[in-house]
Structure formats: C-alpha cells, structure tokens
C-alpha positions in Angstrom: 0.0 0.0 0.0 3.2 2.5 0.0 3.2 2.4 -3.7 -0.3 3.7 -4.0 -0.6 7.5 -5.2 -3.6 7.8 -2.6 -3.3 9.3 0.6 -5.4 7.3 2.5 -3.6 3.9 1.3 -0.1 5.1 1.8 -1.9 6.0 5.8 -2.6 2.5 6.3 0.3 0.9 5.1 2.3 3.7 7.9 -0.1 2.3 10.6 0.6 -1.3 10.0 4.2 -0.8 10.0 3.8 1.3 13.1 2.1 -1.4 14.9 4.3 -4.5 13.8 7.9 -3.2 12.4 9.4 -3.5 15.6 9.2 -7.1 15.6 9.9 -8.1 12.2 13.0 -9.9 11.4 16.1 -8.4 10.1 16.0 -9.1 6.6 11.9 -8.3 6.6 12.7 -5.2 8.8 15.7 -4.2 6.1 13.2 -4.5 3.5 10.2 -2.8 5.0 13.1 0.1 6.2 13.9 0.6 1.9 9.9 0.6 1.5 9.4 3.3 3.8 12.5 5.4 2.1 11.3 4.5 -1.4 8.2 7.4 -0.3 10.9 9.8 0.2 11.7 10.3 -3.1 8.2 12.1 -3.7 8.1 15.5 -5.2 5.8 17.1 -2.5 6.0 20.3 -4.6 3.8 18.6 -7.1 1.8 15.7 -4.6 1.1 18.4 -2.2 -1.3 15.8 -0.9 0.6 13.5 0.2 3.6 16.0 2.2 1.7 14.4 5.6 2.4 10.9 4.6 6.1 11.8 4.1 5.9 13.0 7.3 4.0 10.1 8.9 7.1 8.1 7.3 9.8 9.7 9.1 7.8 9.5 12.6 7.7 5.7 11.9 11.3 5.3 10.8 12.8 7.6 13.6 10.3 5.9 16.3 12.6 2.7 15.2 16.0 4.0 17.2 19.4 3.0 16.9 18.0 -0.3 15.2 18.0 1.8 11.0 20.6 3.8 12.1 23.1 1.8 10.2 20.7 1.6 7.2 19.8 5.0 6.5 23.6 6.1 6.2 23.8 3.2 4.2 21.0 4.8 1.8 22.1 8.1 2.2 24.9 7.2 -0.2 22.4 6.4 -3.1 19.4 8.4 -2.9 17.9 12.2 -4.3 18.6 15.1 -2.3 14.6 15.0 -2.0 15.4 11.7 0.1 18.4 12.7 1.7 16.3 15.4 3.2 14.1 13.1 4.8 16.7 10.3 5.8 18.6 13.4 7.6 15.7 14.6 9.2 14.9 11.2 10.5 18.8 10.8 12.1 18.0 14.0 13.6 15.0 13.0 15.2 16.4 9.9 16.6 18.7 12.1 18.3 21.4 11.0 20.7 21.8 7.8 19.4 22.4 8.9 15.8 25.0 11.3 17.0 28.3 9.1 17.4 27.5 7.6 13.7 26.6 11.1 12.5 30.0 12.5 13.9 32.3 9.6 11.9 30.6 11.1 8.8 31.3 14.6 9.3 35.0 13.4 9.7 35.4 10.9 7.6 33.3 10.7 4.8 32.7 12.4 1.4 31.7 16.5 1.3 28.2 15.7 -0.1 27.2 13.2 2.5 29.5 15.5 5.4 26.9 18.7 4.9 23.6 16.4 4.9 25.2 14.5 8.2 25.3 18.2 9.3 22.2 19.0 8.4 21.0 15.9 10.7 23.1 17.3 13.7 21.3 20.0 13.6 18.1 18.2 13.9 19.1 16.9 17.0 17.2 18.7 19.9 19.0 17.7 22.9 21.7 18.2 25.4 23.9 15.5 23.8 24.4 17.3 20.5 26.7 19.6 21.9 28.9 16.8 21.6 29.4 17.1 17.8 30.7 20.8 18.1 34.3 19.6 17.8 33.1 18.1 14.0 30.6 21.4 13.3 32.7 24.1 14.4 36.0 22.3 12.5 33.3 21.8 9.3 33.1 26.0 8.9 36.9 25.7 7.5 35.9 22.7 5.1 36.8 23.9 1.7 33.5 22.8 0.2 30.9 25.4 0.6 27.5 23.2 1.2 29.7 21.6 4.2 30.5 25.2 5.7 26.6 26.2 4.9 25.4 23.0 6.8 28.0 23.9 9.8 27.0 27.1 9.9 23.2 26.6 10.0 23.6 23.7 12.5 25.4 25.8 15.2 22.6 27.9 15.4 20.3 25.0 15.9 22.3 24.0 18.5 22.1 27.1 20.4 18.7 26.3 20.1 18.8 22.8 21.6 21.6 23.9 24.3 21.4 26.8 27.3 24.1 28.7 27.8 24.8 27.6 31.2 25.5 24.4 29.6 28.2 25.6 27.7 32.0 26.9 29.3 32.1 30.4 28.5 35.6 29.3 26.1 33.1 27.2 24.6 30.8 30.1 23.5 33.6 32.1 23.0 34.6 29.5 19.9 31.4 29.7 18.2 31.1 33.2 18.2 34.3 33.7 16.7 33.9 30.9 14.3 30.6 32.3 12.6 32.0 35.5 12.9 34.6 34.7 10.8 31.8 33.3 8.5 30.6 36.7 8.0 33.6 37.5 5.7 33.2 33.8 3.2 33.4 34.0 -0.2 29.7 32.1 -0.6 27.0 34.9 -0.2 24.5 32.2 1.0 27.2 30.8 3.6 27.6 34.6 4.6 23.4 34.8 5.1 23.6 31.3 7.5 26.7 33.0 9.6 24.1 35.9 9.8 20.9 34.0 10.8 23.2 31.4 13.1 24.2 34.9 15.2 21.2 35.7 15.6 20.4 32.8 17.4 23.4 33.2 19.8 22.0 36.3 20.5 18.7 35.2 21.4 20.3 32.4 23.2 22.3 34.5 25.5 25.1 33.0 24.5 27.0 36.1 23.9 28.6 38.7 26.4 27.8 42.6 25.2 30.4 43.2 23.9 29.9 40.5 21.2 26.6 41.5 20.4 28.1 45.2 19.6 30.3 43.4 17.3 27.4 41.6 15.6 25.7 44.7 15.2 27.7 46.7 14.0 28.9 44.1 11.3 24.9 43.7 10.3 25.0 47.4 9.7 28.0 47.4 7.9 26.1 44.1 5.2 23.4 46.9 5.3 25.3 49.6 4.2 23.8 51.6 7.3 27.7 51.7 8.7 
C-alpha cells in the first residue's frame, strides 16, 4: 500500500508498519526500512497531498531508534537530495543515538554526505548534540561550501537545543568567533547562514555585550547603514 498515489492507502500501510515493524525480522525489517524510504523520493511540490504521509514516514522510521541507524547512512549514499532530506531529518529526530555515527561522517566521509550529516546534527534537539561541536565548528573551514553552509546553519540549531549555562564560557567564546569569521566567506548564501546562526546566539544568551556590539555593528556594515 506505499506504492499507491492515494493518501489514505499510503496512511494504512504507515499504521501497519507502526504497529508491527518493531518485531519483524532483520531481513523483513531491512526490506520494510527501503519501502518506507522508497516514499521519500516524492516531489511534494507537485503531490502536495501526500507532504503528511512523508511526514508520517519519518515518525515511523525515527520511532525505530538506533536499530535503521546503520541503514539510512547506508541509503544516504544512493538516494535524491529529496530523500536525503528526509533520511537526515529522521537521524535528527532519533537524536542522541544517531550522533556518534553522524559525527564519523562529518569526519570521515565524502563532502556531499559531510553537509547532509550536518544538516541531521542540527536536527538533534537535545543536550547531547553539543557533543558534535568539535566536527561542526572544524566543518566552517571545510573547503567545500554546502559543508560550511550545513555547519553554519547547524550551530545555530544547536544554540537552540543547548542553554548557555551548559556551555563553558571558552566554549561560547569559539562559536562566536567561528561564525564571525563566516561573516567574511566567499559564498553569499554561507555569509546569510553566519548571519541567521548569530542571531540565534543572541537570542540564546550565549554572547557577552560586547559580542553583540560586534554583531551589530557588522549587520550594519552588510546593510550599508555603517
């Protein structure tokens, strides 16, 4: 039923798999794991219809823990960016236990699947993704530029995830000057996430005053209102 172009098929076939994946065997779990991704490579821009199935599909996959880790990097080597959307968004909402694996691919493996483990990272809403700030902060010098957009972009999500007090004050320190830094790339749209990512330290509290100054007065300066 998760072949069908109607909405309310592709629903049932989530709610079996819901109810029953968890006990299938490997190789049937494997196989019903590549079903579920095979919706993923929907174009929601033209099914509209079915954007809530793609959605139910993540929830089912991500409710699956550590078990699909192993398979959705696996598929994240062959599949659409459309997919690789979803299979990152899925990591992320696994959260802590996705992070060790997602942390070997930001250091180890190719730039395409690096900024899409990064993108994951920053899907991760909880204390433990503070952990990858080692691999995200070291990503902002990557030479590609999706990696540096994905690093930048994920350190503001994880100002989002993480309070201030649960960061060293060095620790802040670090990331401010790092997407500062970012503020002067060559890649406009790696400029605009340094920009955005700021932001979010400074709704976080994670910066002192006279950091924020600095941020302002470097946003007036991109507005030419120096």
């Amino acid at each position: 039923s998760l072949q069908s172009d109607r909405p309310e098929r592709i629903g049932e076939g989530l709610d079996h798999l819901r109810a029953h994946m968890g006990t299938l065997p490997e190789t049937e779990f494997r196989r019903a794991v590549e079903e579920l991704c095979s919706l993923f490579y929907v174009d929601s821009a033209d099914r509209p219809d079915l954007q809530p199935m793609l959605d139910r599909g993540v929830a089912v996959l991500a409710a699956q823990g550590p078990r699909v880790i192993p398979q959705l990097l696996e598929l994240m080597k062959g599949s659409d960016i459309k997919s690789h959307l979803y299979l990152a968004r899925t990591l992320g909402y696994i959260g802590q236990a996705a992070l060790p694996a997602l942390r070997r691919v930001v250091a180890t493996e190719d730039a395409y699947s690096r900024s899409f483990a990064l993108f994951a990272v920053g899907k991760v809403n909880d204390l433990a993704v503070r952990e990858a700030l080692p691999e995200v902060i070291g990503s902002l010098m990557h030479p590609d530029k999706e990696v540096r957009d994905s690093a930048a972009r994920a350190l503001g999500k994880i100002a989002e995830a993480v309070p201030a007090t649960q960061l060293g004050e060095d620790r802040r320190a670090e990331i401010f000057e790092v997407l500062f830094r970012t503020l002067s790339d060559v890649q406009p749209a790696v400029r605009a996430k340094a920009v955005r990512s700021l932001g979010k330290l400074v709704r976080a509290a994670y910066l002192a005053p006279a950091q924020e100054e600095r941020v302002r007065l470097a946003i007036l300066r991109i507005l030419g209102r120096d």
